[in-house]
N, C-alpha and C positions, 0 to 999 in steps of 0.2 A: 666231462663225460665224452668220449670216443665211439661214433656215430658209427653202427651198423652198416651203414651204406656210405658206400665211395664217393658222392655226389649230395649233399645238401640242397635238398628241396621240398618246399614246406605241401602239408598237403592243401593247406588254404587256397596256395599257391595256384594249387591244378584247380584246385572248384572254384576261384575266380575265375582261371582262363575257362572252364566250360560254362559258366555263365557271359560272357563275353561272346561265344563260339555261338550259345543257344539263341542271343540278342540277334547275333548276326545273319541265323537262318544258311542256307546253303541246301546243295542238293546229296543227297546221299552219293559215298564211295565205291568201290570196284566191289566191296562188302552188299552192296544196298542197301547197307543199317542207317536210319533217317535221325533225326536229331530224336523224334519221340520213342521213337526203336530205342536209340541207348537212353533214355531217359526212365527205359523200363526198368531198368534194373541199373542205376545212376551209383549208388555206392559202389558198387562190384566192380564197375567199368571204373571208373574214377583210381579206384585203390589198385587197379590195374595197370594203368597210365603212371600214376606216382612210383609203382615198387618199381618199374622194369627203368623208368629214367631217372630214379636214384640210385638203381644198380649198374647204370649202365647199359642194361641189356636191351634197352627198346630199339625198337626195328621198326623202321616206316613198313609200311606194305606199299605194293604199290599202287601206281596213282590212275586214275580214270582217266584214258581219253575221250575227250569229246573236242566234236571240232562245230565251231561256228560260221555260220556263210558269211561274209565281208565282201567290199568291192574287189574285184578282180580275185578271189584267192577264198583261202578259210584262215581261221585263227584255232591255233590249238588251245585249248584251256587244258589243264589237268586238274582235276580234283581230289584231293584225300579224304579219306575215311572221317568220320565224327571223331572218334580216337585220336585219329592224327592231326585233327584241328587243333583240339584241344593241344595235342601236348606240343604243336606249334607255336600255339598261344602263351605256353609257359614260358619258353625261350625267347619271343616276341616279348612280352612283358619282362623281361629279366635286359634286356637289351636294348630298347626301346628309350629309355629315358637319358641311355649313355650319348645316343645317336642323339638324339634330340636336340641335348645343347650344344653340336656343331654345325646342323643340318642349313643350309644357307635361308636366308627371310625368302628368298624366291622361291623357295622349293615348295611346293604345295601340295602334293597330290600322298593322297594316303599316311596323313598326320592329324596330330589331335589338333584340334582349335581350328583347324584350316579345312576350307575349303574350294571346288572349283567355283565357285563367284568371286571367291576373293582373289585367285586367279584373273579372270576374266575382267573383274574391276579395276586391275593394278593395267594390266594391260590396253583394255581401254581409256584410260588415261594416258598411259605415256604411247598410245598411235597419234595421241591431237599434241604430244610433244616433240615426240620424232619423225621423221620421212617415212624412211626405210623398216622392212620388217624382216628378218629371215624365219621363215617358217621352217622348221626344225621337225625333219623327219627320220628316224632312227629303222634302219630293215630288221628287221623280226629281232625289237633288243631283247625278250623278256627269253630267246630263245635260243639266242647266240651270246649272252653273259659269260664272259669267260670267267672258270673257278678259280684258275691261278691268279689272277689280280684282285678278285673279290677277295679270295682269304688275306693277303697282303690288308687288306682293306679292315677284314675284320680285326686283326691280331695288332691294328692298332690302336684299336676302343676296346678290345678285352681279351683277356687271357683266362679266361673260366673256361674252364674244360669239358662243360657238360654242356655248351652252349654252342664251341666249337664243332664238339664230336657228333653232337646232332645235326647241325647247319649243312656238316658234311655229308654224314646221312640223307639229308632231304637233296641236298643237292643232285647225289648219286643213285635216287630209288628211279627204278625206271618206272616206262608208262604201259599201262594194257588198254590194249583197246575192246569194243564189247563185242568182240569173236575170240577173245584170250590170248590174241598177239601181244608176246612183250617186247617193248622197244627199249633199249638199254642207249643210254646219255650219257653224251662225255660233257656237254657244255648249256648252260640256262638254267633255267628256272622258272618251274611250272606257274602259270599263270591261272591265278585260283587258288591256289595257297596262301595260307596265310600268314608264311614265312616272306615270300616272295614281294610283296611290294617294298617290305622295309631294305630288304636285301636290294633291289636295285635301286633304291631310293640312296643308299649309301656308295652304291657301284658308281652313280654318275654324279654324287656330290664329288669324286674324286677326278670323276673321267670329265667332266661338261663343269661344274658348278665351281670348282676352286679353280680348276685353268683358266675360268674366265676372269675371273674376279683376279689370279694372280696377273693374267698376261694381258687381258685388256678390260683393268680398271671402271676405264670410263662406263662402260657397256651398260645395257640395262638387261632383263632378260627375264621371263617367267617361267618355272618350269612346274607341268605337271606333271608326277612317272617319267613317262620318256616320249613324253609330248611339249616341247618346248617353242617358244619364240621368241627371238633376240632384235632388239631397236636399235638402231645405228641413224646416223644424222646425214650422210651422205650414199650415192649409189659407190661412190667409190669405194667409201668403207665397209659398205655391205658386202661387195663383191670377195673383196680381200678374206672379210672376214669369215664367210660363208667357207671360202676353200680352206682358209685356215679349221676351222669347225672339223669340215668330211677330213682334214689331216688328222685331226688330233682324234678322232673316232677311227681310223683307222689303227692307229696308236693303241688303243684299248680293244683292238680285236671286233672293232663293229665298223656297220656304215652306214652314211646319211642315204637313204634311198631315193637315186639319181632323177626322179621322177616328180616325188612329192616334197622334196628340199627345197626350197624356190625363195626367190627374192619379191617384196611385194612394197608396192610405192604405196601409202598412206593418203590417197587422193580425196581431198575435200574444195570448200569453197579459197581455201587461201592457196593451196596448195596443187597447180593443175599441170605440172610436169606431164609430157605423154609419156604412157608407158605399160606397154601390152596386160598387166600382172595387177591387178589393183584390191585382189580381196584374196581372204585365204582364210579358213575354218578351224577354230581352236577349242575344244571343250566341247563341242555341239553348236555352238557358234559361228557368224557366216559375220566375221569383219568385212566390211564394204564400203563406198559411198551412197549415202541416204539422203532423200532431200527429206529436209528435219523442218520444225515449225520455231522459230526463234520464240523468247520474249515478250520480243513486239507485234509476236501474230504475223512477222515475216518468215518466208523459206530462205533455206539455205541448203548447201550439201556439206552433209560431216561425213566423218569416217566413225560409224559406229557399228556396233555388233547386233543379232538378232539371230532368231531361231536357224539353224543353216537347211539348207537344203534335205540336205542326206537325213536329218535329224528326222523333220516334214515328212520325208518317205519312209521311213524307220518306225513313226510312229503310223502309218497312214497302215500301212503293211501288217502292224501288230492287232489295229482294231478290223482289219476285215478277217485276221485269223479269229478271231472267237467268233464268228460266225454265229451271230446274235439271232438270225434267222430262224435257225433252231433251236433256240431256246426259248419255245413257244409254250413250256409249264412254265415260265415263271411271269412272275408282274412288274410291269414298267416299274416299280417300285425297286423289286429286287434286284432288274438292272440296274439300277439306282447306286445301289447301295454296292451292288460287287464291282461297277466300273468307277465309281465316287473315286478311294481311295489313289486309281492308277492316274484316273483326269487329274486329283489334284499335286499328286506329284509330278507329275507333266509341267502344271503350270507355275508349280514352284520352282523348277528349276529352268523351266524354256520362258517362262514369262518376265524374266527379271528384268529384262530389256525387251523392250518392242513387244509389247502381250499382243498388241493388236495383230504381229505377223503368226497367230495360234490360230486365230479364224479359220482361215485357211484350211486348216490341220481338219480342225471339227467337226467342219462342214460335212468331211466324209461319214462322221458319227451319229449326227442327224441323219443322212441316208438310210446307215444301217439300221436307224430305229424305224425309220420308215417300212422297212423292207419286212424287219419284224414284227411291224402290227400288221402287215398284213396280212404274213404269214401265221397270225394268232388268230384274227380276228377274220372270220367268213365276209363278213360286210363292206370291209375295206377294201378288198380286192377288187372288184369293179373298177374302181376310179381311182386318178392320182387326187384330184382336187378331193377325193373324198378325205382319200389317209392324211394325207396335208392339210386338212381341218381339224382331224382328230388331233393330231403332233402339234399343233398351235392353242389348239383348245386347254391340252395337258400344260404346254407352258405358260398361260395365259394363268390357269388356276393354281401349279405350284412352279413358279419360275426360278426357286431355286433344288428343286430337282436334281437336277446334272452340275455339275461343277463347273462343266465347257458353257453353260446355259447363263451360267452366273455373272460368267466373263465377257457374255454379250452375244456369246455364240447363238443363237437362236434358232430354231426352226420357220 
């Protein structure tokens, strides 16, 4: 039987990918339609999605800008419609499994089974096996992605046409900003899409992950996105290797940015070479030398990871935004319960290593509860020693409460 539509695509197909899309959450499009908006009428939108990308005829819209503040700079994110997640999603999953069984065992970032700890634990291992570290910094990849070597890239895992013709579509949809300026792109790929990670995930298994591996063997290397770092056993070989690296990014239309690319010596108790460069920040992580507690209940200094700095001010910055102050209808309870879930993702992924360096972090959060009762509570006000009895009083009778409280955080 000879198929109505030019393009074979199952409709199950799409309503896994919007299930997929819904798990994932996101912020609504240039449309403002939220995930529960198209959920309102979920057949309609759905059967929408399917007919126009089995016909061929679907069209991205275009894409949200939004920029986020960063050191020195912003990051542009682009976001797409619920619609065009989803039918992101189709392509993603139709493409996804081909990429897979070539994609290097280093490669981690935006893959199933994998994630950054397992990153961060491969790496921490081979710092106490090698010296040298290149910390591997890439100038705006997700944004300067060139399309002519991408495609090359793709049309050698597949030749499906409706997966091509869309890729190129997203590739080319420009971006609006939220005064209706369209910005029209010749090169990247919107960061926030959900087309996008697997797309450069494949760009530098060709540009970074196979070069390495064909031209130096030896190497070791982890890469998350286009956040990588490479182990070398001498300064000599790091040095070489390092230029060779910005050569071969050059090569693929990018560049290692001259600032944050750096060589870094692996400095611990065996290992005490001088050498201005000794830590460098991978994942949220702050590699360094630690004096550590051995075994035997002796110190030593390793080179191990922990919460990094930036991460510390990232989070310190996020809890004085909610400005718990004013939120003087609700109950130390219901802070509870709305800050629970974000403290315990915090500590699952900053606490892996070094929980103890989260103290720190939390301490400001006690503050802000402090600051709250007072501002709840008429009687507190008066005195610190008063509120500081109340805030020990409440931990004393339910200390596991807060999730930072758990961890030893205390008031």
């Amino acid at each position: 039987m000879i198929s109505a539509k030019p393009f074979s695509i199952s409709k199950w197909t799409v309503y896994e990918a919007w299930l997929r899309v819904k798990a994932n959450g996101g912020a609504a499009g240039i449309d403002e339609q939220s995930i529960s908006d198209f959920e309102q009428d979920l057949k309609k939108n759905l059967y929408k999605i399917w007919n126009r990308m089995s016909s061929g005829s679907y069209f991205p819209p275009t894409v949200k800008r939004v920029e986020i503040p960063k050191d020195k700079g912003i990051r542009v994110l682009g976001i797409p419609t619920v619609s065009d997640r989803v039918a992101q999603m189709v392509v993603k999953m139709e493409l996804e499994p081909e990429l897979e069984s070539v994609f290097d065992n280093d490669s981690y970032g935006y893959r199933p089974n994998r994630s950054a700890h397992d990153a961060l634990t491969i790496t921490r291992k081979r710092c106490w096996q090698y010296d040298w570290v290149i910390d591997l910094d890439i100038k705006g990849f997700f944004d300067n992605l060139n399309w002519e070597l991408l495609g090359k890239a793709l049309r050698k895992h597949t030749n499906n046409p409706w997966v091509l013709l869309y890729i190129d579509r997203w590739l080319k949809a420009p971006m609006e900003t939220s005064d209706g300026l369209i910005i029209e792109r010749t090169k990247g790929t919107p960061q926030g899409g959900v087309i996008s990670p697997l797309l450069a995930n494949l760009f530098l298994h060709y540009a970074f992950d196979m070069w390495l591996r064909r031209e130096h063997p030896d190497v070791q290397f982890a890469r998350y996105a286009d956040d990588a770092v490479v182990h070398c056993r001498s300064e000599q070989e790091a040095r070489a290797l390092k230029h060779a690296i910005e050569q071969r990014m050059l090569d693929c239309c990018l560049e290692c940015h001259p600032e944050k690319t750096k060589l870094v010596y692996c400095f611990d108790a065996k290992r005490r070479q001088p050498y201005d460069v000794v830590s460098f920040d991978f994942l949220g992580y702050c590699f360094r030398p630690r004096l550590v507690r051995s075994r035997w209940s002796g110190m030593f200094v390793s080179f191990t990871p922990a919460i990094s700095p930036k991460a510390k001010q990232k989070i310190r910055t996020q809890i004085k935004s909610y400005e718990l102050h004013r939120r003087t209808t609700l109950t130390i309870r219901d802070l509870a319960n709305k800050l629970n879930p974000i403290l315990k993702g915090w500590i699952e992924y900053y606490g892996r290593y070094w929980k103890t360096e989260l103290k720190s972090v939390f301490y400001v959060l006690n503050q802000r509860l402090l600051k709250w009762a007072k501002s709840k509570y008429k009687r507190l006000r008066t005195s610190n020693p008063k509120v500081n009895k109340w805030l020990i009083g409440v931990y004393q009778s339910q200390p596991n409460l807060f999730a930072h409280w758990q961890l030893g955080c205390r008031p």
